[in-house]
N, C-alpha and C positions, 0 to 999 in steps of 0.2 A: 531185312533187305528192302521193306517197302520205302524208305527216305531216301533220294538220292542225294548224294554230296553235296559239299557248298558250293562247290563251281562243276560248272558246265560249258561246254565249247557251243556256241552260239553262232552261226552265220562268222564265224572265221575269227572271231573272238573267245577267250576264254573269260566270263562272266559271274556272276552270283548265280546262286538259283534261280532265287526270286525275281531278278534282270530279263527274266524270258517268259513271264505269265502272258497267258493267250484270252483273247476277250469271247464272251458267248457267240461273238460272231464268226468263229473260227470254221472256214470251209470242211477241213477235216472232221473236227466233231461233230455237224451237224450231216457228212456224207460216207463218213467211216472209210475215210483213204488218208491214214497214216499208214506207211511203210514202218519197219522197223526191222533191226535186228537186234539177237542179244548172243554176248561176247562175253570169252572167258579171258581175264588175264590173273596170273601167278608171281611169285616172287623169281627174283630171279640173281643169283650170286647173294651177296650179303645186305646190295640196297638197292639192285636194280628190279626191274619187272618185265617178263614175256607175255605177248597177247598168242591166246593158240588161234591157231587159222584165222587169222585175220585177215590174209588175203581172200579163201574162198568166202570166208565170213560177208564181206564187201564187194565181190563180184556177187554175192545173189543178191543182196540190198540193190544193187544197182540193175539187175536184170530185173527184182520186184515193181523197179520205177517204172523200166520201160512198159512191164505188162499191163500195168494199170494206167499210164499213158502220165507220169508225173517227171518230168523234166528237169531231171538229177544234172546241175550244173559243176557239180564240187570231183575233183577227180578221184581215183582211188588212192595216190600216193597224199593228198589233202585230207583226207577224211584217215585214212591210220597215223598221219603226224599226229591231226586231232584228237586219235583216242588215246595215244600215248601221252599230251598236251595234258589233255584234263586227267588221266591218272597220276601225273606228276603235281598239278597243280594243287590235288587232294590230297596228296601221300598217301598214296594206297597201292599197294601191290599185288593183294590178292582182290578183284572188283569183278562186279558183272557191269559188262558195257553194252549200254544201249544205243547206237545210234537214228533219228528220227528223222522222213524227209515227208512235210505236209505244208498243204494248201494254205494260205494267209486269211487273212479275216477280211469280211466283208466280201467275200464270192459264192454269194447264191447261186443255186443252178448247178448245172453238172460241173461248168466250168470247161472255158477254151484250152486247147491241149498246152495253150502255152502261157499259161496263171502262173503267177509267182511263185516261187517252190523256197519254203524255209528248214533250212538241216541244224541240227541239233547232236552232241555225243552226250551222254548224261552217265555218268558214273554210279555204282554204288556197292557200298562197304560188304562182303561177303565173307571177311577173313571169320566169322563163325556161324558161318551157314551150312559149310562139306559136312561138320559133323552133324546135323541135323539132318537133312535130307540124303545124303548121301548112303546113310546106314537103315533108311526106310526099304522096305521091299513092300512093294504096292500092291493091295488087292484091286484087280480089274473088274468089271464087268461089261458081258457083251450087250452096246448099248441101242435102243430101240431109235437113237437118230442117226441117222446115215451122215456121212460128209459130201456136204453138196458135190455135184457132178462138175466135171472138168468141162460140161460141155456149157456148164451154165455161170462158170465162177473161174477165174485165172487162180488156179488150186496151186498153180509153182509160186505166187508171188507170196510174201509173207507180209501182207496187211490188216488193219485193224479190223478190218469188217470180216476176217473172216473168223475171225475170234468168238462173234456170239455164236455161229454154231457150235463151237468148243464148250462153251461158256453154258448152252442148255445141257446138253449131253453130262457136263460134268456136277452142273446142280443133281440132274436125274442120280449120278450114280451117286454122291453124298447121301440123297434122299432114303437110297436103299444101303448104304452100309460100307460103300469100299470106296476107294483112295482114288481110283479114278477109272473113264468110260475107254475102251477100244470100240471104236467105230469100224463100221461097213463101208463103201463106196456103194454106189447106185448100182451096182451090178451081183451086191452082194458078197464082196471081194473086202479082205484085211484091208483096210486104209492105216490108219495110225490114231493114237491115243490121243485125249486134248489139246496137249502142247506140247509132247513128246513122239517121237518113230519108237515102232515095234519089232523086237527079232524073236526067231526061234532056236532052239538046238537039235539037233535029232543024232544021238551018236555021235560023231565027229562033223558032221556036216550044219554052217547056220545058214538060215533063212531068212531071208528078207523078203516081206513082202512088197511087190512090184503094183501101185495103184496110180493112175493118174491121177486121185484123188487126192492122193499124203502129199505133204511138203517134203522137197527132198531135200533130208536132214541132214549136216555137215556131223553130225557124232555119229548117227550110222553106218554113214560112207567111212568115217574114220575108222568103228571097228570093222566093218566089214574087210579094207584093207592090212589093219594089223591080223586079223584071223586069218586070209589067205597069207602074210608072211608068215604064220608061225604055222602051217601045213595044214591048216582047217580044211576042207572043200566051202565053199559060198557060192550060195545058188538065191539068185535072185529073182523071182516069179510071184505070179498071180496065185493066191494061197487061201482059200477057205477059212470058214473057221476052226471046221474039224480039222483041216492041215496043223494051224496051230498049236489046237488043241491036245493034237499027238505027237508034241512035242514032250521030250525031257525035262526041257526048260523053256521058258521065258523072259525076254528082258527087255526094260524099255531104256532109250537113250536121248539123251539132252542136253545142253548146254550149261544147264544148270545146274541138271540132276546127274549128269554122266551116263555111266552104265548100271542099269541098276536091276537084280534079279526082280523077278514076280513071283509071287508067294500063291495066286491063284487067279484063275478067269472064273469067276461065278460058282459053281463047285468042284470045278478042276484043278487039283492039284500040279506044284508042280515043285522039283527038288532047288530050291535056292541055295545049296549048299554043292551045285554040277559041279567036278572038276573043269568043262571047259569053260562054262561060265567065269568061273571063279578067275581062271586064265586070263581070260577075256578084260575083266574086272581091272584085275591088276596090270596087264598089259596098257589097256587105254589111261589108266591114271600114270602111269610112267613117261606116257606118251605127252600127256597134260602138262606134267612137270618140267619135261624137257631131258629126261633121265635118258630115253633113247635116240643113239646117235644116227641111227639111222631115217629115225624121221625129225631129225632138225630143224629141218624146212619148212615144217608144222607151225613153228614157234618165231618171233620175230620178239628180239629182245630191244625194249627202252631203255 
């Protein structure tokens, strides 16, 4: 998954890769305000392709602009032609899609709110990545870095800079042994894992922990709504770690990675084989494929 494709959508063009290199001068690298998102798209009939959520996908890319104050010019029906643009341009059907909106070269400084904004979709090959990651079940641990405060960082935007807190946190938990870090907020409160949202199960009832600090995650939202259609209760609140903890289950969800059980938080066990989980599991990947009729609307076919 690290190579993206040969071509990329570039400022309104579809390009080579190498057609879009950025010089050391580049605003964004040296202030850490790239935007981004990352998008699921699937096969779809015999040789077409669906991108799932691709509308909420691009309403928060465009809400991350405004928060960090970078002047997303390109509309939302412009930027999903473009992702559909370059997964055709590549043949690929099953791809994770990035789209990127950052500062031009040569703007030292914080930068006037109204600096040149360059967007980017960049494709890349995933048709054998699900079996990889998707059949991991991650050992957590609870990690000694908190996720910065909402009071101090626009914690809803999803930008580059907020990444290196992820980025210590999750060296930390490698150092000691497990697959990756769940973070605190500044209050002491569930935030969410490095680059993934966290739930719980308890009984028939899931969790979601409610932080100003997490990004709020379009595959969470998603199970959380397929679990309230199939008669779950979902409750969504500010949650401990002990809350978690006493949980049945755990499981983290992403973009990339889906739905995925937790096999343990530091020495807490916890059963990866729940029936609801399991439900859950195969529910949201149905949802992925386009298999259920009821959330169609999910899925926007190329």
């Amino acid at each position: 998954m690290n190579e993206p494709a040969k071509f990329l959508w570039w400022q309104g063009e579809i390009v080579p890769a190498g057609a879009a290199a950025l010089t050391l001068a580049n605003h964004s690298l040296h202030y850490g305000l790239c935007v981004f998102e990352g998008i699921s798209a699937f096969p779809a009939g015999d040789s077409s392709h669906h991108v799932f959520r691709l509308t909420e996908h691009l309403a928060r890319f465009a809400e991350s602009c405004r928060l960090v104050g970078v002047g997303l010019d390109r509309s939302p029906a412009e930027l999903a032609a473009a992702c559909h643009r370059v997964l055709s341009a590549n043949g690929l059907r099953r791809a994770y899609l990035r789209p990127v909106a950052l500062l031009g070269d040569g703007v030292l400084g914080l930068a006037a709110p109204g600096s040149a904004v360059e967007v980017a979709v960049l494709a890349f090959d995933v048709a054998g990545f699900d079996g990889v990651i998707r059949e991991q079940r991650p050992r957590l641990t609870l990690s000694p870095v908190a996720r910065p405060s909402a009071r101090a960082f626009p914690t809803k935007a999803k930008v580059s800079a907020a990444y290196l807190n992820s980025r210590i946190a999750w060296l930390d938990a490698q150092r000691r042994g497990f697959d990756d870090a769940l973070l605190l907020d500044d209050e002491g409160l569930v935030a969410e894992c490095t680059v993934q949202n966290v739930l719980g199960v308890r009984g028939r009832t899931v969790l979601v922990p409610d932080s100003a600090a997490a990004l709020d995650g379009i595959t969470v939202a998603s199970v959380a709504e397929l679990a309230a259609g199939l008669g779950y209760r979902v409750s969504r609140a500010a949650l401990t770690a002990g809350d978690l903890l006493g949980c049945d289950a755990v499981c983290v969800a992403s973009t990339a990675g889906g739905l995925r059980p937790v096999r343990c938080i530091d020495d807490t066990a916890f059963d990866p084989d729940n029936e609801v989980v399991a439900e859950l599991v195969s529910t949201y990947r149905r949802a992925e494929l386009g298999l259920l009729p009821a959330y169609a609307h999910w899925t926007e076919t190329g």
